[in-house]
N, C-alpha and C positions, 0 to 999 in steps of 0.2 A: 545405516543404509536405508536405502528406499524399500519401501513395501513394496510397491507398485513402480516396476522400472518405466520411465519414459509417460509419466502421470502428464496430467495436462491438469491446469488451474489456472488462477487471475490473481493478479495485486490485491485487486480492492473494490476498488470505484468502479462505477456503471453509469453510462448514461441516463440520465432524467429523461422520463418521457416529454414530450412535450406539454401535456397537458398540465402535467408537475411544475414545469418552468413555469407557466402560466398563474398556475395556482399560488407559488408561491410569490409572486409580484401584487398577490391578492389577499392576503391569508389574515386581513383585517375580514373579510366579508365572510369568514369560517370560524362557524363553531369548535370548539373541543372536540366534538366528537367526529364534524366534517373531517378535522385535521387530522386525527386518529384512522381513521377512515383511507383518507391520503395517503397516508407512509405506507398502510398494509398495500392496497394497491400497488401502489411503488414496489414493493417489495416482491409482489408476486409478482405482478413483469420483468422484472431483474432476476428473480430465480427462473421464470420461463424462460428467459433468450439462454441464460447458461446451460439451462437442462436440455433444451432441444436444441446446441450445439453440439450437447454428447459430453463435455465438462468432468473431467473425475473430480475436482473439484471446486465446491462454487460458494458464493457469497452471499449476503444480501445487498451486495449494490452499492452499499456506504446510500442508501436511498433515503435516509431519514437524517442524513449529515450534508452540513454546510460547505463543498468542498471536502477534500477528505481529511482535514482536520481544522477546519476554520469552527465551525459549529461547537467544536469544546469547550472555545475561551466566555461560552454562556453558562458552562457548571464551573464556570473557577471564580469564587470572592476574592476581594481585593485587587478589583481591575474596573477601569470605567473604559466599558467600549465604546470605539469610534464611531460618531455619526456616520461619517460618511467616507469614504477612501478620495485620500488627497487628491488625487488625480482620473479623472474621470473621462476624460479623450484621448486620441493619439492613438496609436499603435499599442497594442496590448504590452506590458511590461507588468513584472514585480512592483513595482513603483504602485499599481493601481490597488495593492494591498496593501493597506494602513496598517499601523500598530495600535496597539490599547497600552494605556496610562494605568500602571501599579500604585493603587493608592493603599495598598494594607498587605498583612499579610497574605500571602497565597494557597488556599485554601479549595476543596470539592467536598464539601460534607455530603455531597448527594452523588460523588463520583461522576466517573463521564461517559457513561453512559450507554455505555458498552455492551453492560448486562444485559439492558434491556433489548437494544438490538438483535443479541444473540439467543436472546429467550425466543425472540419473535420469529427470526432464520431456522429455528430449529423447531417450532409450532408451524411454520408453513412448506418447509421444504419437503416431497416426497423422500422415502428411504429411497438406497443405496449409492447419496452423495458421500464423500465428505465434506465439513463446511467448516468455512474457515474465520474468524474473526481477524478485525485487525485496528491495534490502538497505535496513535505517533507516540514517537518514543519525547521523552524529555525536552532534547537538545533541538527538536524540531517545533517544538511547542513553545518553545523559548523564545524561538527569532520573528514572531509577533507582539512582543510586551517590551515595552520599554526602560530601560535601566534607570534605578534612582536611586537615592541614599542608602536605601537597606537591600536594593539590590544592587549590587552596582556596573556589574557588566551580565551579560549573557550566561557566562558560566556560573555566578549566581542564581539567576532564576530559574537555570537547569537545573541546578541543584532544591532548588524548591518547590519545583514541580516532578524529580524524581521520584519520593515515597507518593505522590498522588497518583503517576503511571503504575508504579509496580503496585501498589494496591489493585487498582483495576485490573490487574493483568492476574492477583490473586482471587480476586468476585467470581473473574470470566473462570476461571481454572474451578472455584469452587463449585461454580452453575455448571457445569460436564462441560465446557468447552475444549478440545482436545486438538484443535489447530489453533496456532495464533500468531498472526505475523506482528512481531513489532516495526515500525513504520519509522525510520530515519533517516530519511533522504536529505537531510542538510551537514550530514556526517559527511555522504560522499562527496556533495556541491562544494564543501568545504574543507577537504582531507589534504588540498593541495595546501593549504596554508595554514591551517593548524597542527596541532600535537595529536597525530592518527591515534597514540598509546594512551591519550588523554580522553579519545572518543573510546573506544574500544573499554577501557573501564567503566565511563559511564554508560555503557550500554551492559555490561555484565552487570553492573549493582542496578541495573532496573530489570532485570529479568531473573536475577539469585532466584525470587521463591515459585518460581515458576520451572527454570531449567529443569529438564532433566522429567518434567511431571507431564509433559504435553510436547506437539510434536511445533516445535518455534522456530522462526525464518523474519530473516530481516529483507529488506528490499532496499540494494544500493543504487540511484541513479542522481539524475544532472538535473532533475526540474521539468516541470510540463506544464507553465502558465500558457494556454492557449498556442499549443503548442511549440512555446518556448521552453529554452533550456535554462540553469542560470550559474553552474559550474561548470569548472574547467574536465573535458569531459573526456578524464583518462581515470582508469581504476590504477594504474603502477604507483599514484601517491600512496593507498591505500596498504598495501601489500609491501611487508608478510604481515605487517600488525593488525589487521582483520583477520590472519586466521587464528587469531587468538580468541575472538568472539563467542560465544556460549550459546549457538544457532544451530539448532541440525539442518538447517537448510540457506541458501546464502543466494537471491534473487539477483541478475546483472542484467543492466539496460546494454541490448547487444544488436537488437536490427536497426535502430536509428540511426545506427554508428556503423552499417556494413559491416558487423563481426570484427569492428578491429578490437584486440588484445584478447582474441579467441583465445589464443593460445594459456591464458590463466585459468582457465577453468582445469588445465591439468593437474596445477598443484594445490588449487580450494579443493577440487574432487577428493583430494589424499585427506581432507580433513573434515571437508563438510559435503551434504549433498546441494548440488547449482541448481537453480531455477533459472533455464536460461531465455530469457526476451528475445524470441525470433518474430513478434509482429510488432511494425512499428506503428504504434497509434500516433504518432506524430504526421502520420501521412495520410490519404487520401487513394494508395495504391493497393488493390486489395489484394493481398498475396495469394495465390494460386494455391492446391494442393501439393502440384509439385516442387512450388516453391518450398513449403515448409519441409517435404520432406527432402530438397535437399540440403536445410538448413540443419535438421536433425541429423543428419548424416558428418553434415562439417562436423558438429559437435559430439560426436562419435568416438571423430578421431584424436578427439582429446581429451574424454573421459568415457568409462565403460558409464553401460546404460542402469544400472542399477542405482546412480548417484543422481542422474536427471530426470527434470523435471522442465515443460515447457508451460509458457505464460508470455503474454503480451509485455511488452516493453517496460509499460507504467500500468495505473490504473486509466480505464478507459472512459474517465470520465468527463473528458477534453474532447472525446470524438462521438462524432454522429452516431447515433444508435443505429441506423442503418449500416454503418459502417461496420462497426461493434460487431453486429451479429455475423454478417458477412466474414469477417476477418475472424470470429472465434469458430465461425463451421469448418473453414478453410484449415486453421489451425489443428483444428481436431481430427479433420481427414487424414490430414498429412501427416500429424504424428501416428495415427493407429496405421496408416497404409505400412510406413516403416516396421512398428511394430508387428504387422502380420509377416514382412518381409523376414522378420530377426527369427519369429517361431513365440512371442511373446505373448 
């Protein structure tokens, strides 16, 4: 059960300041220590928009990552990354991310990176956050690399980059990290067409030496390449064999989608605690106060408040920082106005 009924948090991602975007289109004309310099910065504007949102829990912004899991495939040997991504105009699309070429075994002798991150989130954040880290999980990490002889589909390089996730997911555990979402959003983009009982195992055996030692949450959604989707965008593939999952928390893309399949969060609640998506970053609308709280309210009515937990749809690293802030104040009103309403 939840500590903190009706908590408020984020996926992951945060907007790059602008001057970060900038910088990193530049980051030949930077020192080592310029660049060292950059992330911190980064980091601490990303921990300010969260903390003077009001945030019960918050991140460091994924600010030092490429995307929120592109920037990995630079601590993994036996891979030659892409120059350039195939497709470089048109209409934003998947297509505009390239894959990398496995040319050896798959390998992170120096891990991915994670540690570091959270060393630095927990060196900068004022007390009385919680904070939360978060690694992609395997099978998400997968569907960038290319199949070849010794790997030879997908489910192969998931498998070989398995004990590299859960290792990281034992460092973080080691270093006091005691939130940690594992990140696999290609489970749900893809549950309508594969073996859900097939995902759900390989999410247990990447989190065994973790469960149970830390407070762990996955995040199910359909895709947010600039503010596209890229799965069929119903959670009932998924279900019942996700609540077999070894999560105490189970995050669902819900306002992009107008609350349809509210009604599941009544039987995840019997098993897991819901993080449920009432702000859609996919939009440009900024939800009101009362908007949120009467979205808390919807969601009330289908689980008691001791199992939720509210958070933006995705990571918000697709939308305007203006936006972002806007949308996590509003958020955060709306759920404490409820909560003062309940006596909480």
């Amino acid at each position: 059960m939840n500590e903190h009924p009706l908590r408020t948090t984020v996926i992951g991602s945060y907007p790059f300041p602008g001057w970060l975007e900038f910088a990193c289109q530049h980051l030949d004309q930077f020192g080592g220590a310029d660049r060292a310099e950059l992330q911190e910065d980064a980091v601490i504007a990303a921990i300010h928009d969260q903390v003077s949102a009001g945030l019960d829990v918050i991140t460091d912004g994924e600010q030092t990552r490429l995307d929120f899991n592109l920037s990995f495939y630079g601590f993994l040997e036996g891979i030659e990354l892409e120059a350039a991504s195939p497709r470089r105009f048109g209409p934003p699309a998947h297509d505009q991310r390239g894959k990398h070429r496995i040319t050896g075994d798959l390998l992170a002798p120096r891990g991915l990176g994670v540690v570091e991150e959270w060393k630095r989130l927990e060196r900068l954040a004022p007390a009385g956050h919680t904070l939360k880290a978060s690694v992609p999980g395997p099978y998400t990490l997968s569907g960038r690399l290319m199949p070849n002889r010794q790997y030879i589909d997908r489910y192969a390089i998931t498998e070989a980059l398995l004990p590299i996730v859960r290792s990281e997911l034992e460092s973080l555990l080691a270093a006091g990290c005691k939130e940690i979402t594992v990140d696999e959003p290609s489970m749900s983009c893809y549950a309508h067409r594969e073996d859900p009982l097939h995902f759900v195992d390989i999410f247990n055996r990447t989190v065994e030496p973790v469960a149970g030692k830390c407070r762990l949450s996955t995040h199910l959604c359909f895709g947010n390449y600039k503010a596209r989707a890229v799965g069929l965008r119903r959670y009932a593939p998924m279900f019942p064999a996700f609540l077999d999952i070894h999560a105490d928390e189970i995050h669902l893309e819900m306002a992009s989608r107008e609350f349809a399949e509210i009604e599941i969060i009544e039987t995840i609640s019997k098993h897991h605690d819901v993080a449920i998506g009432i702000i859609d970053v996919k939009s440009y609308y900024i939800e009101s106060e009362a908007d949120v709280a009467d979205r808390v309210q919807l969601c009330l009515r289908h689980a008691p408040a001791e199992r939720l937990s509210f958070a933006p749809d995705c990571g918000l690293s697709q939308t305007a920082r203006w936006a972002a802030k806007a949308k996590l104040k509003n958020m955060v009103s709306g759920v404490k106005k409820v909560r003062k309403e309940l006596g909480l």
